[in-house]
C-alpha positions, 0 to 999 in steps of 0.5 A, a space after each residue: 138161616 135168616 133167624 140165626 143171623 138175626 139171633 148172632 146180630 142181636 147178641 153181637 149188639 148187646 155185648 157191643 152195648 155191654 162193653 160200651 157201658 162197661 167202657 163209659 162206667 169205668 171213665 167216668 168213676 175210675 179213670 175220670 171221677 172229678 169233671 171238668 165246668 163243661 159237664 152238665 153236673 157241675 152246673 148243678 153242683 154249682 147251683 147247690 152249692 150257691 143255694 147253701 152259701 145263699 141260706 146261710 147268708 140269712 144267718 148270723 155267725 152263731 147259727 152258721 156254726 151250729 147249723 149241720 148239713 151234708 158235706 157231699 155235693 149232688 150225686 153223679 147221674 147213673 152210668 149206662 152200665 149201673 143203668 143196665 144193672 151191670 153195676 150196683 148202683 150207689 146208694 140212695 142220698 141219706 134223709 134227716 131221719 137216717 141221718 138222726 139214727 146214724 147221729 144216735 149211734 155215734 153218740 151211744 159209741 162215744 165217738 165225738 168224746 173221743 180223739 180223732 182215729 186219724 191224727 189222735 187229737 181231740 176235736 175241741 173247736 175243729 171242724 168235724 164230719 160225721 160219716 153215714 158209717 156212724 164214725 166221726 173225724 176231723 174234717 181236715 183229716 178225712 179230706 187228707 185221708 181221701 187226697 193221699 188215697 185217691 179214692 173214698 174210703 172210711 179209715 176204720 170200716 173201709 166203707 166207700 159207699 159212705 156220705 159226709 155231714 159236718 156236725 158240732 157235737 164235739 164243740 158242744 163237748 168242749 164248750 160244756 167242759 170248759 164251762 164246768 172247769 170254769 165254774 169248778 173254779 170260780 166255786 172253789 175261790 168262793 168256798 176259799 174265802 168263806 173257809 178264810 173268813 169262817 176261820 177267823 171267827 170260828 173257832 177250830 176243834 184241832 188243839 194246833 189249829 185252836 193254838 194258832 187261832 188264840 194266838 192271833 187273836 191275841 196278836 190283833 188285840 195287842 196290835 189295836 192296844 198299840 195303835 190306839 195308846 198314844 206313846 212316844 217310842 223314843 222315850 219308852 226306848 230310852 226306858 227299857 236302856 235305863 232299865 238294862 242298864 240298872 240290872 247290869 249294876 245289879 248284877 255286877 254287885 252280885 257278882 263281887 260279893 260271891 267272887 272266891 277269895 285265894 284259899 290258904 295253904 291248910 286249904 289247899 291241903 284239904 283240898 289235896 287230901 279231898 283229891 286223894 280220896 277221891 282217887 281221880 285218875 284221868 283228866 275230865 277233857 282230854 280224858 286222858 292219865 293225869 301224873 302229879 309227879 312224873 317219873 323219871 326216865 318216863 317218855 308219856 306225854 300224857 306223864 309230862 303235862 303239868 296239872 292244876 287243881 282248883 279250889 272246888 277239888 278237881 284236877 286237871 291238865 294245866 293245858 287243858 284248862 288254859 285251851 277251856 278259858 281261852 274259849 269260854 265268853 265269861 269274863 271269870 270262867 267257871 269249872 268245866 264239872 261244877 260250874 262254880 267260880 275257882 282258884 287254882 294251883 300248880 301240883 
């Protein structure tokens, strides 16, 4: 009697222990998983986080920026429950060497070169934070993913045992691109010039290129000719209107002596009987009936125009040649079929 009382006492004990840690597991990482200043913890928290901000006061500017360490602080102390093996306990905190194998991973996936899986923008010079999952994110967005989820939990994998450790391999990225854009660029202008200055003393094997080349060195040659004769521009100008001014009375004089005189009446006879043979119907600019005589009693329009034949032998309407001498800029029109100087007369 007194050993089944013994043996009932000690499994009422344990399961009073298993619920007490059952209890204590689920406040502290459930209901309560940030603690307040009075928990011993976050003294160490403080500790490690001051050692850190004192070790990188040691460095300059550039050796902070590409100095990579563990976001996480110091993990919690076991719960009574993952201290009984109740409950798993968290995994152990990552060395360099499995940080450098995770690092691996992530560089033969390509993430860093990627854009972030959160926001879709790439890393350029933003912070970025490799997790022991081997995928990377923008640091502002993980830390948003985790505010709005209340809970660690990695976006893609759905890891929430994971550690946080901020990397730069996506800076050295951007910085590398930019560097090469740069030097594309700068390599591009210097290959411009030497093609510029290789095209003025070479000469190209393309006829139009070959043309376009001649022709400016002809021009550079003419424009040195200019700048080293000394001329007086005035006086040349005043050359070239004396000299269009004799070749206009050159051309006057020309124009006189093959002016053509009026015919006389047996001319105009042949020049009649010329037309008939020719047997010319129709007017050459409106393209329309010509009628020497019109019939009487007719009411065609193309009957009633009056006609004109010139000294060269050709018929018109008398409207129609008017309408092309009004046009025409010559002082002495010529013949619209063969363009010769002309009389005419009404038939």
């Amino acid at each position: 009697m007194a050993m089944r009382k013994g043996l009932a006492s000690k499994a009422s004990n344990k399961l009073v222990i298993t619920s007490a840690a059952f209890q204590d597991h689920i406040t502290r990482s459930l209901l309560f998983p940030h603690f307040s200043p009075k928990d011993p913890l976050w003294k160490c928290k403080w500790k490690s986080t001051r050692k850190r901000v004192e070790v990188n006061g040691l460095q300059t500017p550039d050796q902070q920026e590409e100095t990579e360490y563990v976001l996480d602080s110091a993990p919690p102390p076991l719960t009574l429950a993952q201290k009984l093996g109740l409950v798993a306990s968290p995994a152990e905190r990552l060395t360099e060497e499995d940080w450098t194998r995770v690092k691996m991973r992530s560089v033969h996936h390509g993430d860093s070169a990627q854009p972030c899986s959160i926001c879709r923008e790439e890393f350029h010079l933003h912070p970025q934070v490799l997790l022991s999952c081997s995928h990377v994110y923008h640091r502002a967005c993980l830390r948003a993913v985790e505010t709005l989820s209340g809970r660690k939990c990695c976006p893609m994998c759905r890891n929430d045992q994971y550690q946080t450790r901020v990397i730069r391999d996506a800076a050295h990225l951007f910085r590398h691109q930019c560097a090469t854009r740069i030097q594309a660029c700068w390599r591009g202008r210097v290959a411009r010039r030497r093609y510029r200055e290789l095209r003025k003393s070479v000469c190209p094997k393309d006829k139009r290129l070959r043309r376009q080349f001649f022709e400016a060195k002809l021009q550079e040659l003419n424009d040195s000719f200019v700048r080293h004769c000394r001329t007086d521009t005035e006086a040349f100008l005043s050359e070239i209107n004396r000299s269009l001014s004799s070749s206009r009375r050159v051309f006057e004089q020309l124009k006189r002596k093959h002016d053509v005189s009026e015919p006389q009446e047996d001319v105009w006879d042949n020049i009649h009987s010329q037309v008939i043979q020719r047997g010319v119907k129709d007017c050459p600019i409106c393209l329309t009936a010509l009628s020497i005589a019109p019939e009487a009693g007719s009411s065609s329009q193309s009957q009633c125009r009056h006609t004109v034949m010139l000294s060269c032998s050709h018929l018109f309407h008398q409207i129609c040649l008017e309408a092309f001498e009004s046009f025409s800029t010559e002082s002495r029109p010529s013949c619209p079929l063969c363009r010769s100087a002309y009389c005419k007369k009404l038939t």
